[in-house]
C-alpha positions as CSV (number, residue, x, y, z in Angstrom):
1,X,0.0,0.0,0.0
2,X,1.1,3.4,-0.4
3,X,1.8,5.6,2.2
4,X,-0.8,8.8,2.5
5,X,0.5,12.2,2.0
6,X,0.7,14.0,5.7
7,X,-1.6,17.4,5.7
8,X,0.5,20.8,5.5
9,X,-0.6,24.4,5.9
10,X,0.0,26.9,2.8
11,X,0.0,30.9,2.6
12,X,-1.6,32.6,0.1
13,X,-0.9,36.2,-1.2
14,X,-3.1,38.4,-1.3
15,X,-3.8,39.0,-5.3
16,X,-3.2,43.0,-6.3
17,X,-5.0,44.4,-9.1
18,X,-3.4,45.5,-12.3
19,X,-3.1,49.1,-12.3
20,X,-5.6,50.6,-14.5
21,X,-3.7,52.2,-17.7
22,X,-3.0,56.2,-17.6
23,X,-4.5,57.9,-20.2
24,X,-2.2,59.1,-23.0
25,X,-2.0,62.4,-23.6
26,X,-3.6,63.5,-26.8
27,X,-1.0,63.7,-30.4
28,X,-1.2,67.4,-31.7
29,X,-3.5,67.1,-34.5
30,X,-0.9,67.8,-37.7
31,X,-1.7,71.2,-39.1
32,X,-3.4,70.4,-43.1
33,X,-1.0,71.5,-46.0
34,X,-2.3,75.0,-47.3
35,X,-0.8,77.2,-50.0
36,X,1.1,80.0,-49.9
37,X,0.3,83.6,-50.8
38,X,3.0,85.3,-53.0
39,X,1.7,88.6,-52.0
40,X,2.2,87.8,-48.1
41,X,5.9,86.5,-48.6
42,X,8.3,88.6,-47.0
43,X,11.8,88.7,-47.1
44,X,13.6,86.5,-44.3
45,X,15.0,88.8,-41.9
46,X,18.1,88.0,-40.5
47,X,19.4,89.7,-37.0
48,X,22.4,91.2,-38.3
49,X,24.3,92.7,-35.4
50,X,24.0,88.9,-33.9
51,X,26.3,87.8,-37.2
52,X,28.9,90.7,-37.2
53,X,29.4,89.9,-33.7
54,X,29.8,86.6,-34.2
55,X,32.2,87.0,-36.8
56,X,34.1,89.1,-34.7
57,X,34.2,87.1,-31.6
58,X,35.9,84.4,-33.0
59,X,38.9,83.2,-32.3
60,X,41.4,83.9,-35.5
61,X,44.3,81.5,-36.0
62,X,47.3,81.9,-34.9
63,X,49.6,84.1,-36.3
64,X,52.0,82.1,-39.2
65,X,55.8,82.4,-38.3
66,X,57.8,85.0,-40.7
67,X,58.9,83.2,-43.7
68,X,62.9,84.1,-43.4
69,X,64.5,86.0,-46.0
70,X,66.4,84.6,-48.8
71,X,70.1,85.9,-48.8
72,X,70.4,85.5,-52.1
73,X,67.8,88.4,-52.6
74,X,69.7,90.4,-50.4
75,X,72.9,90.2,-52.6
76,X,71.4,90.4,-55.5
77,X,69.1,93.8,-54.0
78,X,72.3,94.8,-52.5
79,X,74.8,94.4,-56.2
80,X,71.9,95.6,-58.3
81,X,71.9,98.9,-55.9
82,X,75.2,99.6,-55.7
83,X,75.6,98.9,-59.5
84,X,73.2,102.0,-59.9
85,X,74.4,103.9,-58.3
86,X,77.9,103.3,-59.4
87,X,76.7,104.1,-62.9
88,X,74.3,107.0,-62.1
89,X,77.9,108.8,-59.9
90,X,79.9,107.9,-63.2
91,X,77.1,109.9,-65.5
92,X,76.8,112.6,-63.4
93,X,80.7,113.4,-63.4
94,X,81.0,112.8,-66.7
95,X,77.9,115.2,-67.2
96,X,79.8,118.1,-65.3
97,X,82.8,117.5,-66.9
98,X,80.9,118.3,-70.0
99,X,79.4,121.2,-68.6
100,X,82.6,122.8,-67.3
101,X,84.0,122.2,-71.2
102,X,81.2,124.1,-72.6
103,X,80.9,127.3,-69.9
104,X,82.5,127.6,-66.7
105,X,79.6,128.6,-64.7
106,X,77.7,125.8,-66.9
107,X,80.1,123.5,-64.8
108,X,79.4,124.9,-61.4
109,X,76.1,125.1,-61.9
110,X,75.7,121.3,-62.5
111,X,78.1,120.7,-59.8
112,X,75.8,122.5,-57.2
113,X,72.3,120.5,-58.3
114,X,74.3,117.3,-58.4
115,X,75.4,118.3,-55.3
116,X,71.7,119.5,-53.8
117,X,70.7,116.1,-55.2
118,X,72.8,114.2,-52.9
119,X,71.9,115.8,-50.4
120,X,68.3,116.0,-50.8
121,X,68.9,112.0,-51.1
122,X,70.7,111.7,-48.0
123,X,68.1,113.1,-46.1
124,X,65.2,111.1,-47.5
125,X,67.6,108.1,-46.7
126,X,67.6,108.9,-43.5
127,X,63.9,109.7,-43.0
128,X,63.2,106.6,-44.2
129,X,65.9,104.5,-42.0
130,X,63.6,106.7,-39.1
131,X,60.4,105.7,-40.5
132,X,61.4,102.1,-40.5
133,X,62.8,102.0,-37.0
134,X,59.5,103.3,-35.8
135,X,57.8,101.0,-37.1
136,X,60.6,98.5,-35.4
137,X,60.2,100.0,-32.5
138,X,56.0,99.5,-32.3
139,X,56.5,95.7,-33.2
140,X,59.1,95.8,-30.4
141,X,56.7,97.3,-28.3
142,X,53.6,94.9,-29.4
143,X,55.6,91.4,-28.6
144,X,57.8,93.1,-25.4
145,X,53.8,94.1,-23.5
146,X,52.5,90.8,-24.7
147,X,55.2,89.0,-22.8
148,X,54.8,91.7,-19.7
149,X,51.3,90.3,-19.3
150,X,51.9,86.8,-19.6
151,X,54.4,86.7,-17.4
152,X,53.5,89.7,-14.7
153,X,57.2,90.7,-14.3
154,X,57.1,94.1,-12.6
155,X,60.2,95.4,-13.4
156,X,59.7,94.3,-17.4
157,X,56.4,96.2,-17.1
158,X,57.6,99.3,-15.6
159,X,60.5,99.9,-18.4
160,X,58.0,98.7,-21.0
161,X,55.8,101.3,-19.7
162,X,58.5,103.8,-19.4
163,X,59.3,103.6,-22.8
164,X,55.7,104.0,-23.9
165,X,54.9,106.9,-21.9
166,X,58.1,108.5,-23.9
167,X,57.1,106.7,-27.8
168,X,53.3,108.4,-27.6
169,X,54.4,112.0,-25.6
170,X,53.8,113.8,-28.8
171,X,50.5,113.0,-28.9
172,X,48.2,115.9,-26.7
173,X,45.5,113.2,-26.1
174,X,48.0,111.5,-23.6
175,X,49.1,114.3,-21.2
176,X,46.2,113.4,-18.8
177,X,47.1,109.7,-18.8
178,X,50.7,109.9,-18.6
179,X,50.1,112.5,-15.4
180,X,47.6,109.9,-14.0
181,X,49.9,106.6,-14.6
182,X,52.6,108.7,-12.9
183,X,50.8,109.4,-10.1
184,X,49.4,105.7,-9.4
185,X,52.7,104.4,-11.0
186,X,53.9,103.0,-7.0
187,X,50.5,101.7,-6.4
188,X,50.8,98.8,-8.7
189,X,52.4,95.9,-7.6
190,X,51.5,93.7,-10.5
191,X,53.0,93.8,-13.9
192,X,50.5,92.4,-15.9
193,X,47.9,95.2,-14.0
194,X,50.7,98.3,-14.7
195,X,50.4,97.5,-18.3
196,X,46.6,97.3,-18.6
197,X,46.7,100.4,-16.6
198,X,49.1,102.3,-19.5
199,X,47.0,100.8,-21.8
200,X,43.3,102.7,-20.4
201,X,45.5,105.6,-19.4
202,X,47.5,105.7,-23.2
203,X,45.8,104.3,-25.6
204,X,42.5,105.0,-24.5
205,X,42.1,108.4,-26.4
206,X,43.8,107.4,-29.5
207,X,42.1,104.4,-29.9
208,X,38.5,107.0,-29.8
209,X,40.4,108.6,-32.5
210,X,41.3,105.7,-34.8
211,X,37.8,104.6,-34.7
212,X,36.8,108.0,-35.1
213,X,38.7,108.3,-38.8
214,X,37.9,104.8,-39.5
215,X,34.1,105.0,-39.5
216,X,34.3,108.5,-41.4
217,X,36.7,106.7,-44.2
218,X,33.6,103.9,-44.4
219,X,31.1,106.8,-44.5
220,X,32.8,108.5,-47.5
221,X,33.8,105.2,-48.9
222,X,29.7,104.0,-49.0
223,X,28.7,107.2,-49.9
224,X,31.0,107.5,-52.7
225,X,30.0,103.5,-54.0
226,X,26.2,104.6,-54.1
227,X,26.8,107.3,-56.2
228,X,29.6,106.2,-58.1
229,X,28.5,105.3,-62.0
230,X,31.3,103.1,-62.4
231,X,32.9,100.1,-60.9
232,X,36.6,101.5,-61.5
233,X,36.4,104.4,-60.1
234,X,34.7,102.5,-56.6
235,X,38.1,100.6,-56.8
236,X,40.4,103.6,-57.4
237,X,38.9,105.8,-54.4
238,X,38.5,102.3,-51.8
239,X,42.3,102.1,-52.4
240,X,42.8,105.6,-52.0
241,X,40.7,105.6,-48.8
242,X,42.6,102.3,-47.5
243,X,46.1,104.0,-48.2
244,X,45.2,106.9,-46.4
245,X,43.3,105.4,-43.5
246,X,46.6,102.9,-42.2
247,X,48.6,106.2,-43.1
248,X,47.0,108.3,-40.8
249,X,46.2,105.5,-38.3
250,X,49.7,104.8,-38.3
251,X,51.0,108.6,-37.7
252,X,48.1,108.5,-34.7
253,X,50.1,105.8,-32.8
254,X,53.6,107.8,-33.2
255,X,54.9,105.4,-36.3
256,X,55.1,108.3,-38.5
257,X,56.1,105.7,-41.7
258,X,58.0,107.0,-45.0
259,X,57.6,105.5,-48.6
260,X,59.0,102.4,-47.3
261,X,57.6,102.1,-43.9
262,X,53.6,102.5,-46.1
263,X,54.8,99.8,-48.4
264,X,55.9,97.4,-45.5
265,X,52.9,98.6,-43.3
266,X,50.3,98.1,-45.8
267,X,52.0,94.5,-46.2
268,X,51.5,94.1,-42.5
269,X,47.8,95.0,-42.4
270,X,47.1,92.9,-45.5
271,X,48.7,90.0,-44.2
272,X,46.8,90.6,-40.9
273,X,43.7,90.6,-43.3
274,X,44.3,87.2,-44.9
275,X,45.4,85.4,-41.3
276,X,42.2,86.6,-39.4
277,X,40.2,85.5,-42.4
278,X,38.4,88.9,-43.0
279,X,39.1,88.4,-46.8
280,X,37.6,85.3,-46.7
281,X,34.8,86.7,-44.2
282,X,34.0,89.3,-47.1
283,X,32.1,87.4,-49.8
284,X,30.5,85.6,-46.5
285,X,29.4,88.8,-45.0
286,X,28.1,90.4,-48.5
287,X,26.1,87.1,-49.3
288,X,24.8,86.2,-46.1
289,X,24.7,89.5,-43.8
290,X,24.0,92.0,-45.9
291,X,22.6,90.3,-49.5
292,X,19.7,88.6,-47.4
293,X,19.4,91.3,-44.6
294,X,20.0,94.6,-45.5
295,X,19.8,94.5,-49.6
296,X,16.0,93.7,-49.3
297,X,15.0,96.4,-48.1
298,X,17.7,99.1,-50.1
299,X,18.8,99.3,-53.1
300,X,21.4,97.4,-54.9
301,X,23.7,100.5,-55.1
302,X,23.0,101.3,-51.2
303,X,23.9,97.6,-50.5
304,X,27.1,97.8,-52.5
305,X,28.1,100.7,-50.8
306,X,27.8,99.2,-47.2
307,X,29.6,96.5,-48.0
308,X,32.2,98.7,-49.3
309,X,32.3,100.7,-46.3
310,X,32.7,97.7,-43.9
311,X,35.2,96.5,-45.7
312,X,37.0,99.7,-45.4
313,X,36.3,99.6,-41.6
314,X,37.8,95.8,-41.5
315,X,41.1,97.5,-42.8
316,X,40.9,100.5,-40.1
317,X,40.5,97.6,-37.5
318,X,43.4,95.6,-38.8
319,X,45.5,98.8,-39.5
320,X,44.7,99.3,-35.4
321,X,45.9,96.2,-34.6
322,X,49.1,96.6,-36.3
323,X,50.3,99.8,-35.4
324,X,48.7,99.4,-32.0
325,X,51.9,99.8,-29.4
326,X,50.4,97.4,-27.2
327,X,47.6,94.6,-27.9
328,X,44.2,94.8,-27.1
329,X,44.5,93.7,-23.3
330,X,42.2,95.9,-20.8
331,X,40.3,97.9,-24.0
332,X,38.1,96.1,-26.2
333,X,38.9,95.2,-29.7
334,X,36.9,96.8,-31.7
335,X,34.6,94.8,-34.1
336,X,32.5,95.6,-37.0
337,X,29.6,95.6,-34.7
338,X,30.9,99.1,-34.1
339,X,30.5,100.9,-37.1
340,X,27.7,98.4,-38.8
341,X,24.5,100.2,-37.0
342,X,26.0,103.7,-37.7
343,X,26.9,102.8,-41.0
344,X,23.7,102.0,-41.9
345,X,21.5,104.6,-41.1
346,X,24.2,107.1,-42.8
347,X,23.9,105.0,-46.3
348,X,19.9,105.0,-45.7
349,X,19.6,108.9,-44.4
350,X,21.9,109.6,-47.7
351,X,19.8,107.6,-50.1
352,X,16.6,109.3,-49.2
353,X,18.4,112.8,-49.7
């Protein structure tokens, strides 16, 4: 037989009952297809201070190293000028030889302009060799505060300083500034805080200035675009314009630059141009800024003319930058943002006229 299971007591859970489903919440009906009106279109509007100051808060690369000179090219500059002048000494003796055969005073007559002429040549040698040195001296200047502020060395800061104070002391706009940095000169402890301080106290007023001939350059620049009949004279005057702006620019910062310095200078601020990317930036900004923006609601000749005139502004900024003694530290840098809004209404207030 088989043995019977023995009873046992079991517990039983209490069953709990499925939760009753949440409602779901109800999909946004999609909105039915309708056709547009042509009449109602408008044209997009697009914010354009919020570009221009994006384009100008960016970072731009950094700088490329200087390529180094080929001394081959010096030789051959150095042969070729000596060679000249070799041979324009040797016709000019030869020429007042000829002249004291024909007339004795003939002969001292060519002997004092060939004299005059060396002179006058000696001189404008040495202007330029001054010119150049200035502009030396403002790269020197540039790279030496730089380093001060990296590496907030007080005694680097004060002769850096020193040397400012003395480089800008023609200018009237600093007298107040270089009394006030004298007077807080022993209250600085840090280096990096001294330079910033010459910087508001300096550069301040001549940086008002610079900004001051760059947006009336734009001004005449756009105004002369919107009125101008034909596309070489708009090139002709922007270059004239350009020349003149880093020109002046320059002389506001004490560089004072010859012949040679402008040539070299100009290089500089181009150069400055094509590493920030503003000549890339350009056809960018005239597409997208002002093309979609601006150019719906003027004229093409109006839009042209902004576009000129912010360009020209671009090249005050860069012209700033590179005949700036010290870099933009404790000032702002000015951007395009700065001259855009006041551009603007100038172009618009001259179009309705």
């Amino acid at each position: 037989m088989t043995e019977r299971r023995r009873p046992a007591s079991f517990r039983i859970e209490p069953e709990i009952p499925p939760a009753e489903p949440t409602p779901r919440a109800e999909a946004p009906k999609a909105r039915k297809p309708r056709a547009a009106d042509p009449a109602r279109v408008e044209p997009a509007e697009i914010d354009v201070f919020d570009e221009v100051d994006a384009l100008d808060a960016a970072p731009p690369p950094p700088a490329l190293p200087a390529r180094r000179r080929s001394r081959l090219r010096a030789v051959f500059l150095w042969s070729a000028g000596l060679l000249v002048s070799l041979a324009v000494g040797l016709w000019t003796e030869a020429l007042v030889r000829e002249l004291f055969a024909r007339a004795e005073w003939l002969g001292w007559v060519g002997l004092v302009l060939a004299l005059m002429a060396v002179a006058a040549l000696v001189v404008i040698i040495a202007r330029e060799a001054m010119a150049l040195a200035r502009l030396a001296s403002v790269a020197r200047l540039h790279e030496r505060g730089r380093e001060a502020i990296a590496a907030n060395d007080p005694k680097k800061a004060r002769a850096l300083v020193d040397e400012l104070a003395g480089f800008v002391a023609a200018q009237p706009e600093t007298a107040a500034g270089r009394r006030a940095l004298e007077e807080l000169r022993g209250d600085i402890i840090d280096g990096a805080d001294l330079v910033r301080l010459a910087e508001v106290e300096l550069l301040a007023p001549l940086d008002e200035r610079a900004r001051r001939l760059t947006l009336d350059a734009a001004k005449r620049v756009s105004l002369v675009t919107a009125v101008s009949p034909r596309a070489l004279v708009d090139l002709a005057y922007v270059a004239f314009e350009a020349a003149r702006l880093i020109r002046r620019i320059a002389e506001l910062y004490g560089a004072r630059p010859g012949t040679l310095g402008f040539l070299r200078l100009a290089r500089n601020v181009i150069a400055h141009l094509a590493i920030t990317g503003a000549l890339a930036a350009g056809d960018e900004f005239v597409h997208q800024i002002v093309g979609q923006g601006l150019a719906a609601r003027l004229s093409a000749r109006l839009g042209e003319g902004i576009v000129n005139g912010m360009m020209t502004a671009r090249i005050g900024i860069a012209a700033m930058e590179t005949s700036r003694p010290l870099p933009f530290s404790a000032i702002k840098r000015p951007g395009l943002s700065d001259f855009l809004g006041v551009l603007v209404a100038y172009v618009r207030k001259s179009g309705r006229a």
